[in-house]
C-alpha positions as CSV (number, residue, x, y, z in Angstrom):
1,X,10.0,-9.6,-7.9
2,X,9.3,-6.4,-6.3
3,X,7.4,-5.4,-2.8
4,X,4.9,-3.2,-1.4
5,X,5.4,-0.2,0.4
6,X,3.6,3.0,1.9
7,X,3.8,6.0,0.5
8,X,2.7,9.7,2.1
9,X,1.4,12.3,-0.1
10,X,2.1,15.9,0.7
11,X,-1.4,16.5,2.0
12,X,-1.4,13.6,4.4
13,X,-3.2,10.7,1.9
14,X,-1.1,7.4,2.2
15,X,-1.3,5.1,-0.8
16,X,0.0,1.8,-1.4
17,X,3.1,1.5,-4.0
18,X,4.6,-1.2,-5.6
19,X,8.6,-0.5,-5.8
20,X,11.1,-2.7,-7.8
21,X,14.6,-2.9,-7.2
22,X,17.6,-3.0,-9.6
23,X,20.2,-5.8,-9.1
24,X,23.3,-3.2,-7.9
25,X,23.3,0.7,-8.0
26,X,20.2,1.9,-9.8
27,X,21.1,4.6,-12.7
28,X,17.9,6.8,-11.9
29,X,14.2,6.5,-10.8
30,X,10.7,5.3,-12.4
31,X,7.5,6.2,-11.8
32,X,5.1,3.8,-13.3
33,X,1.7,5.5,-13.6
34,X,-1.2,2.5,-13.4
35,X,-4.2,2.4,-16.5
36,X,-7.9,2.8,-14.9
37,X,-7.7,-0.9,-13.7
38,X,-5.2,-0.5,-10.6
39,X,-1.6,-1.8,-9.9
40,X,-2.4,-4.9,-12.0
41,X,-0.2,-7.8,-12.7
42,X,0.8,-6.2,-15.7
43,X,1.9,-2.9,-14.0
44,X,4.2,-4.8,-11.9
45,X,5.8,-6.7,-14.7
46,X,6.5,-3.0,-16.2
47,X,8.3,-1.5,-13.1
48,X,10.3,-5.2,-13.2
49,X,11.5,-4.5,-16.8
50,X,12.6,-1.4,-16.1
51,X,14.0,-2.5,-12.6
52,X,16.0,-5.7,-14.4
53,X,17.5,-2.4,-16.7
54,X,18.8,-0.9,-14.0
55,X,16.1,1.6,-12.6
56,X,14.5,1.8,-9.0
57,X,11.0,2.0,-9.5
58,X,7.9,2.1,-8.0
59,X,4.1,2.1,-9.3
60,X,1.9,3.9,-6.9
61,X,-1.8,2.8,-6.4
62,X,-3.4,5.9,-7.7
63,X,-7.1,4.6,-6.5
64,X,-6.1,4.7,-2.9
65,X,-7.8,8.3,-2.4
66,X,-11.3,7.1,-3.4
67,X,-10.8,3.0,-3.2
68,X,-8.1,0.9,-1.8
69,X,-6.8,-2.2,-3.1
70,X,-8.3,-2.1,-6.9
71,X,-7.4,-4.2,-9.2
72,X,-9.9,-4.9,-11.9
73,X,-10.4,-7.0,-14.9
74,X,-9.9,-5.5,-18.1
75,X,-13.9,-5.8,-19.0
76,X,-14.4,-3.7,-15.6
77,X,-14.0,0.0,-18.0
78,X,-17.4,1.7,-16.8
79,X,-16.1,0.5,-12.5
80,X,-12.7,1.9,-13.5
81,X,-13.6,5.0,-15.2
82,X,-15.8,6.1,-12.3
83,X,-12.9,5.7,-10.0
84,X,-10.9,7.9,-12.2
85,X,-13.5,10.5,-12.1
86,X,-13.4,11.0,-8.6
87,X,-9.8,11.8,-8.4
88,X,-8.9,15.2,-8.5
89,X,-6.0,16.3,-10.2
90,X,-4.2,17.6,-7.2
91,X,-4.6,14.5,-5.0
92,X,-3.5,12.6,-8.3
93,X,-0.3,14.5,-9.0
94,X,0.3,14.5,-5.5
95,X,0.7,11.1,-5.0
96,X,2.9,11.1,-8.2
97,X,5.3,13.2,-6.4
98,X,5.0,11.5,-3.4
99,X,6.3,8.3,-5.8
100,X,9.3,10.7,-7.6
101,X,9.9,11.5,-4.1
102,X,10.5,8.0,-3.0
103,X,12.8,6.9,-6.1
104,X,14.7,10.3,-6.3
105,X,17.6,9.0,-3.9
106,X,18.4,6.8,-7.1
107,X,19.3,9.9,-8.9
108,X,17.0,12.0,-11.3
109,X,13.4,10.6,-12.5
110,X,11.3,9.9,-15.2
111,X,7.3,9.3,-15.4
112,X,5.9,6.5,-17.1
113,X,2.3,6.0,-17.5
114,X,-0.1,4.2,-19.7
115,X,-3.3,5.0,-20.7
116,X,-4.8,6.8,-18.2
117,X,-1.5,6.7,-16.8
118,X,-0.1,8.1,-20.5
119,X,-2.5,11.8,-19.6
120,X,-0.7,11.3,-16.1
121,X,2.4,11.2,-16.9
122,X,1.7,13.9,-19.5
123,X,0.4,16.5,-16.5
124,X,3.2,15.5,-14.3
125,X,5.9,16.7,-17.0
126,X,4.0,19.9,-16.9
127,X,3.6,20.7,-13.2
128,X,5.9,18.6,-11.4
129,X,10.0,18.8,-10.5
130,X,10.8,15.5,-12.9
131,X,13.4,14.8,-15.6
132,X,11.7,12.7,-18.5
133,X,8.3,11.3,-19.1
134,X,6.8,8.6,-21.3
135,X,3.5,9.0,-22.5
136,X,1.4,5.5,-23.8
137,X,-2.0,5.9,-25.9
138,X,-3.0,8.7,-23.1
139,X,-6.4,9.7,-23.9
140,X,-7.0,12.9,-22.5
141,X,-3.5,14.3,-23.9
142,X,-5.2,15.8,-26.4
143,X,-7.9,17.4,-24.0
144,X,-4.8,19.0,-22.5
145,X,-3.0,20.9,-24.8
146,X,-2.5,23.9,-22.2
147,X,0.1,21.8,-20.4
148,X,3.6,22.8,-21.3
149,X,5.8,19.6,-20.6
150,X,8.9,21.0,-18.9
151,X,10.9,18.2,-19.7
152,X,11.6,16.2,-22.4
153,X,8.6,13.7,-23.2
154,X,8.0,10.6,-25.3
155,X,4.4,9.9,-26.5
156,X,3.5,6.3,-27.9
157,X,0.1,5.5,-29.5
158,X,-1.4,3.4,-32.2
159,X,-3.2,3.9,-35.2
160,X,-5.3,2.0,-34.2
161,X,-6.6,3.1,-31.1
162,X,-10.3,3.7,-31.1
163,X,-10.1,5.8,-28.4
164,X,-7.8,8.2,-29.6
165,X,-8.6,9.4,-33.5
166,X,-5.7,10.4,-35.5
167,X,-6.6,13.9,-35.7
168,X,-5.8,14.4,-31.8
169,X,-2.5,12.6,-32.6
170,X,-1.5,15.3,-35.1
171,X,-2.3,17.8,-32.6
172,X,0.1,16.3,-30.1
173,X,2.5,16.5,-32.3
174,X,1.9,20.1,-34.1
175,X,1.6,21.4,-30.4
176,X,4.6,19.5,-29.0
177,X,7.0,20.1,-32.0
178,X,10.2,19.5,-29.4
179,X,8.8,16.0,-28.6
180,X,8.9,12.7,-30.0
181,X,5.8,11.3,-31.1
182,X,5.9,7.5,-32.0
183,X,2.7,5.8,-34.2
184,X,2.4,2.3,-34.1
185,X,0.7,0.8,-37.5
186,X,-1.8,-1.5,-36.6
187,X,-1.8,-1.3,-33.0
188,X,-4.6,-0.3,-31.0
189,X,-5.3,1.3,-27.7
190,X,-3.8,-0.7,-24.7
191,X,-1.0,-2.8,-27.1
192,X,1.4,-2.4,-24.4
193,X,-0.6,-4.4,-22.0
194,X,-0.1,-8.6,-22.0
195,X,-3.3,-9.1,-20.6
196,X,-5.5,-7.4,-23.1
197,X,-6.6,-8.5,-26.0
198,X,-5.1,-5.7,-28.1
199,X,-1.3,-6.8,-27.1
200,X,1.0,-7.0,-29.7
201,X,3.9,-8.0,-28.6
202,X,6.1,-6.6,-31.6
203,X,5.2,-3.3,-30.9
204,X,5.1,-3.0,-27.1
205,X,9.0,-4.6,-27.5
206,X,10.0,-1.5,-29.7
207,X,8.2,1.1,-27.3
208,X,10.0,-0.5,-24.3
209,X,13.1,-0.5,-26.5
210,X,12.5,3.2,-27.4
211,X,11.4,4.3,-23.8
212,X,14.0,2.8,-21.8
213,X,17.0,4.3,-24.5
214,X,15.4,7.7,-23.4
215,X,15.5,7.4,-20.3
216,X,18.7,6.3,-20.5
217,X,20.0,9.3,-21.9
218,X,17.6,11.8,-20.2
219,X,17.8,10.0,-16.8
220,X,21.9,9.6,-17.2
């Protein structure tokens, strides 16, 4: 079980976090980047996985900036969509370094994100100072093909996923030639997630399984 702290952006904004603690020294830091429905239940159980691997990790609220203490039901898309669309992406990527900042002292840091999370984690590899990101079904990767990710990144989708076609999949990967680029068959957007009715528990095992020997060896 993990706890909630407060975290300070570099322009001031203090957002909520969720941090998870490794039993003993951790090997490196998480950032678990939250879907479009908040630090949900499920989020946490994600920055406890990768804490109970070793990792200190924390999962900032990245709706604090327009709405505090959000955490939606997975039928609430249109309410969490227009939260997203208020961000900005400076205040957004500044409160992702605000949450590398606060796991760096475990050594060096990788970005995890789902869905909306999975285009996070994609801009943070391109603009910010981290070490390895991981990429789940992010929909707007594809809008986003000016980013240069300046470390190494993992990017996990379905074939499933209506949200993502396979054409901008094959685009990821023709763009991104250097990264790893995993295709789930069957699986549909949001298989990661426990709660959702798209889980499929076989493949969000191998994902984790894949992700967390990454970061082992990009994080080591």
């Amino acid at each position: 079980m993990g706890s909630n702290i407060r975290l300070k952006a570099a322009d001031g904004h203090e957002l909520d976090a969720y941090v998870a603690e490794p039993k003993g020294k951790a090997k490196g830091g998480v950032v678990v980047v939250q879907e479009i429905f908040g630090v949900t239940k499920h989020i946490e159980r994600v920055a406890d996985s990768y804490a109970a691997v070793g990792y200190k990790v924390v999962a900032p609220a990245m709706f604090d900036r327009v709405a505090r203490n959000v955490t939606l039901d997975y039928k609430e898309i249109e309410k969490g969509r227009a939260l997203m669309q208020q961000l900005q992406w400076s205040g957004t990527l500044a409160d992702v370094a605000a949450a590398v900042a606060a796991v760096r002292d475990a050594g060096k840091v990788g970005v995890v994100g789902y869905c909306w999370g999975g285009t996070v984690a994609h801009a943070a590899a391109s603009d910010l100072a981290i070490d390895a990101a991981v990429s789940y079904y992010g929909g707007g990767v594809a809008k986003m093909l000016d980013k240069t990710p300046r470390c190494p990144i993992v990017y996990h989708f379905g074939d499933q996923d209506h949200a993502i076609p396979p054409a901008d999949v094959d685009k990821i990967r023709s763009t991104y030639p250097r990264s790893t680029v995993h295709v789930y068959a069957g699986a549909g957007h949001g298989f990661n997630c426990d709660e959702r009715a798209s889980y499929s528990a076989k493949d969000a095992n191998v994902a984790f399984d894949r992700s967390r020997a990454f970061l082992d060896v990009q994080l080591a």
